[in-house]
C-alpha positions in Angstrom: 177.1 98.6 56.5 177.0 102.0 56.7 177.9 103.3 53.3 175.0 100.9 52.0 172.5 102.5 54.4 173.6 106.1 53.1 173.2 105.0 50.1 170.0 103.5 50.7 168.4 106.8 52.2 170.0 108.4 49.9 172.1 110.6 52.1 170.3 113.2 53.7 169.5 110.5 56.0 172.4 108.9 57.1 175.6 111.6 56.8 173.8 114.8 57.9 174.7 113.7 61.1 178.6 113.1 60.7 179.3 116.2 58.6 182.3 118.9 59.2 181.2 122.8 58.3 184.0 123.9 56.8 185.2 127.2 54.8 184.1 127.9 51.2 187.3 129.0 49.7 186.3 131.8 47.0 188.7 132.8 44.3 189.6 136.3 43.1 186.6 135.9 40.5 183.8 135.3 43.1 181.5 138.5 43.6 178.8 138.9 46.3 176.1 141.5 46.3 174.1 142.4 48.5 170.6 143.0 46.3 167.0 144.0 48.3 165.2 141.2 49.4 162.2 140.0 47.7 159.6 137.2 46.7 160.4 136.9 43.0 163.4 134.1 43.3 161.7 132.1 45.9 158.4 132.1 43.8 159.9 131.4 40.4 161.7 128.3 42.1 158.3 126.6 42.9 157.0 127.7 39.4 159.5 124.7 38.2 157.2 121.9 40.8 156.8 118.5 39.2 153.6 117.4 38.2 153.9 113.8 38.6 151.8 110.8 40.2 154.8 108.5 40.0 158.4 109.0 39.5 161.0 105.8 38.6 164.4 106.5 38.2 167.3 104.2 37.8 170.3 105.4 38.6 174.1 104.7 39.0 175.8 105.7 42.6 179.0 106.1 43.7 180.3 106.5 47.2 184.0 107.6 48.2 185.4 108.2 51.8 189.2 108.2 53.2 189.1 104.3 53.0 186.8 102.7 50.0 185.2 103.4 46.9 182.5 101.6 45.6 180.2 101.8 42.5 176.3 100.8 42.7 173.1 100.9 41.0 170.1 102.4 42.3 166.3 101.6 41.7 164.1 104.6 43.1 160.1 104.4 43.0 158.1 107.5 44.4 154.2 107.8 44.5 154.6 111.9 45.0 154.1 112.5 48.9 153.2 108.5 49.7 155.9 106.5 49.4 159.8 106.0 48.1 161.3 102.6 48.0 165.1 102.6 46.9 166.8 99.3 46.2 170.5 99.5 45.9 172.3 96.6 44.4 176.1 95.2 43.2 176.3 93.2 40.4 172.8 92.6 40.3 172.5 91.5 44.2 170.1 93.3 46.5 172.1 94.5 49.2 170.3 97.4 50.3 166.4 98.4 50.5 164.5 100.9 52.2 160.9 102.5 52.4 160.4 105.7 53.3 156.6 107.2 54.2 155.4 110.4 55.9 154.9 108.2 59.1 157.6 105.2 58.8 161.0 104.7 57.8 161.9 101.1 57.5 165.3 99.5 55.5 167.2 96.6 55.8 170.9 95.5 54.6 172.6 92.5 53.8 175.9 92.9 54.9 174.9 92.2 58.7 171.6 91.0 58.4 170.3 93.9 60.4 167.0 95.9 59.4 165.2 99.3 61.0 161.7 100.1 61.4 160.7 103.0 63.0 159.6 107.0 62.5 160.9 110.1 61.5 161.0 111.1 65.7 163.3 108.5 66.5 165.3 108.9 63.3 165.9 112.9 63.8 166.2 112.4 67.3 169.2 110.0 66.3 170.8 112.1 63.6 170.9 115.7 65.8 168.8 117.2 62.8 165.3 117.4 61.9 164.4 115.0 59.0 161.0 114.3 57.3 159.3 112.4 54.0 159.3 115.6 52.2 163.2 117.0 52.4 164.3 113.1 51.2 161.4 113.6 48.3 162.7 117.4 47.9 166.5 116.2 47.3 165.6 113.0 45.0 163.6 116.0 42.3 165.8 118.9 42.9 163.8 121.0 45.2 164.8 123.1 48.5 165.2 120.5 51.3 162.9 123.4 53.4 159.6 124.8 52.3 161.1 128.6 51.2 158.2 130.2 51.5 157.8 129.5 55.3 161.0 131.2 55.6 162.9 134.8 55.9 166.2 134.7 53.9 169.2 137.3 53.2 169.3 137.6 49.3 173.1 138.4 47.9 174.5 137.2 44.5 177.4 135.0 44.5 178.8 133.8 41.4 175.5 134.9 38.8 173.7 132.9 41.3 170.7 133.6 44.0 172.2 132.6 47.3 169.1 132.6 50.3 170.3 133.0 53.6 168.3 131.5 56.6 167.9 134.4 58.7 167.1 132.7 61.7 170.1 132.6 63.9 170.3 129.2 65.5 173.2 126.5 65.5 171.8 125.2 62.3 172.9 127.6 59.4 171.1 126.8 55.5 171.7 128.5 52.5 170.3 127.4 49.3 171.8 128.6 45.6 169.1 129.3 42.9 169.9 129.8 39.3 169.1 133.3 37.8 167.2 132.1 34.5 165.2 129.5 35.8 165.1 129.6 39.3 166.4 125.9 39.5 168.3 125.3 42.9 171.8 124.3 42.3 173.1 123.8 45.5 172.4 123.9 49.5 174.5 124.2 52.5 173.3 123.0 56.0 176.1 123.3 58.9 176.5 123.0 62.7 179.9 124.8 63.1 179.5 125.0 66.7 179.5 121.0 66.3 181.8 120.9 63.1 179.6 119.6 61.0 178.6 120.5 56.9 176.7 119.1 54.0 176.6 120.0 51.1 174.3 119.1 48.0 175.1 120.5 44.8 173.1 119.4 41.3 174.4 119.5 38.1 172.9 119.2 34.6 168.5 118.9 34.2 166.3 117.7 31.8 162.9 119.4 30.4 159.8 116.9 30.3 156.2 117.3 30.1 156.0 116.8 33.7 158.5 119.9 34.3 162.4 119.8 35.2 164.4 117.1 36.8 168.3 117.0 37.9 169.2 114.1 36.2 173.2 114.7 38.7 173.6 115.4 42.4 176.6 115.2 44.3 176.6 115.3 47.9 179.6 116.3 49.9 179.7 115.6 53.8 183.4 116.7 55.7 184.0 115.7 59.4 187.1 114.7 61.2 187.5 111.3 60.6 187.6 112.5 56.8 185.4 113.6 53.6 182.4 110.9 52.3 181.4 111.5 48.2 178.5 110.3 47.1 177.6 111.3 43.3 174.1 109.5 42.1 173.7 110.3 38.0 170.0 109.1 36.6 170.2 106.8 33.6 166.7 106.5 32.9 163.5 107.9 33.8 159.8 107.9 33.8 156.8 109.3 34.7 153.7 108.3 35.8 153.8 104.3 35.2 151.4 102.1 37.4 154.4 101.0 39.6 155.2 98.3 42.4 156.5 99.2 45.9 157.6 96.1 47.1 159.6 95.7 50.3 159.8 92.7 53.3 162.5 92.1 55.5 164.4 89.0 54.8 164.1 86.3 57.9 166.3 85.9 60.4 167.5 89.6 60.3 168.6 91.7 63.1 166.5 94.6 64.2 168.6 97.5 64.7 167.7 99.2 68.2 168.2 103.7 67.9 168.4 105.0 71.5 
């Protein structure tokens, strides 16, 4: 059940709460600099913000942990900062569905019949880590999970890329890579290490349209001690701005899953 719901959520709901921080291992090539913090990286990132009223992607997903692997297709409709509905399905079955809205995140799966309705409160309170509409929106277009300009972050070069530093020295440690021609982000780190845990989101190639840039790759990496979960989502096809459905109801006679 679980991989379906990560999948579902589309990670950064489900396995930022079961992730290992571990070492980055850098080679002999791998040259960091520490450069005078400014403005101009974090600015130039949110020069690349979509213009969009709706966003549909279909996409193929693959998850991988110590025991399975499994291959999936993923429907994904966004009305920018309403609503997401994701529909994941094997050969051509619904087994998955979820709707996420500033206020309300509701899914259900078909494995055990079970289904969740409730808030982001509950949700975070459940996951050890803060979680809201706009981080799953952020990771689905290839934006900072956090707002960077609320922020104060170290600025250092590491591998011809921008690495920002949360400066805030908390359990929680984020750092989030930024191209140095465009200002696109490329990858982010969020870790616990006092609890072990590490994710790690890292996007790969992009595509220009009249709208602005969009990943059309991400691969998400989570490590923890019962071993390392993969999940890699690549997006087939995509428009903008269609007049689009967000359909969701839980099937009767499922379960209602209880978070405490």
């Amino acid at each position: 059940m679980k991989r379906y719901i990560a999948l579902v959520l589309v990670t950064a709901v489900m396995v930022s709460c079961k992730s290992k921080a571990v070492a980055v291992q850098n080679n002999n090539d791998t040259k960091e600099v520490v450069t005078k913090v400014d403005r101009k990286a974090i600015d130039k990132h949110y020069d690349n913000k979509l213009d969009f009223s709706t966003l549909y992607i279909k996409a193929s997903a693959k998850y991988v942990d110590e025991k399975q692997s499994q291959n999936v297709t993923a429907d994904i409709r966004i009305e920018k900062d309403k609503q997401i509905l994701v529909s994941v399905r094997f050969l051509g079955i619904t087994m998955a569905k979820a709707l996420i809205t500033p206020t309300s995140v509701s899914y259900y799966e078909k494995i055990n019949s079970t289904y969740y309705d409730g808030d982001f409160s509950s949700l975070s309170k459940w996951l050890g880590t803060e979680l809201d509409y706009s981080k799953v929106q952020n990771l689905l277009v290839g934006e900072a999970l956090d707002d960077l300009r609320k922020g104060k972050y170290t600025q250092t070069i590491v591998e011809n890329l921008f690495k920002l530093e949360d400066e805030k020295d908390t359990n929680l440690k984020k750092s989030f890579y930024l191209d140095a021609e465009k200002y696109l982000l490329q990858k982010e780190e969020i870790s616990q290490p006092a609890e072990n845990r590490m994710l790690q989101i890292s996007y790969g190639d992009s595509k220009v349209f009249n709208q602005g840039t969009l990943p059309t790759s991400l691969e998400i990496n989570a490590i923890q001690p019962k071993g390392k979960t993969i999940i890699n989502l690549n997006y087939n096809n995509i428009s903008f701005n269609e007049e689009l459905s967000f359909p969701y109801s839980v099937p009767s006679g499922y379960k209602k899953v209880i978070i405490k």
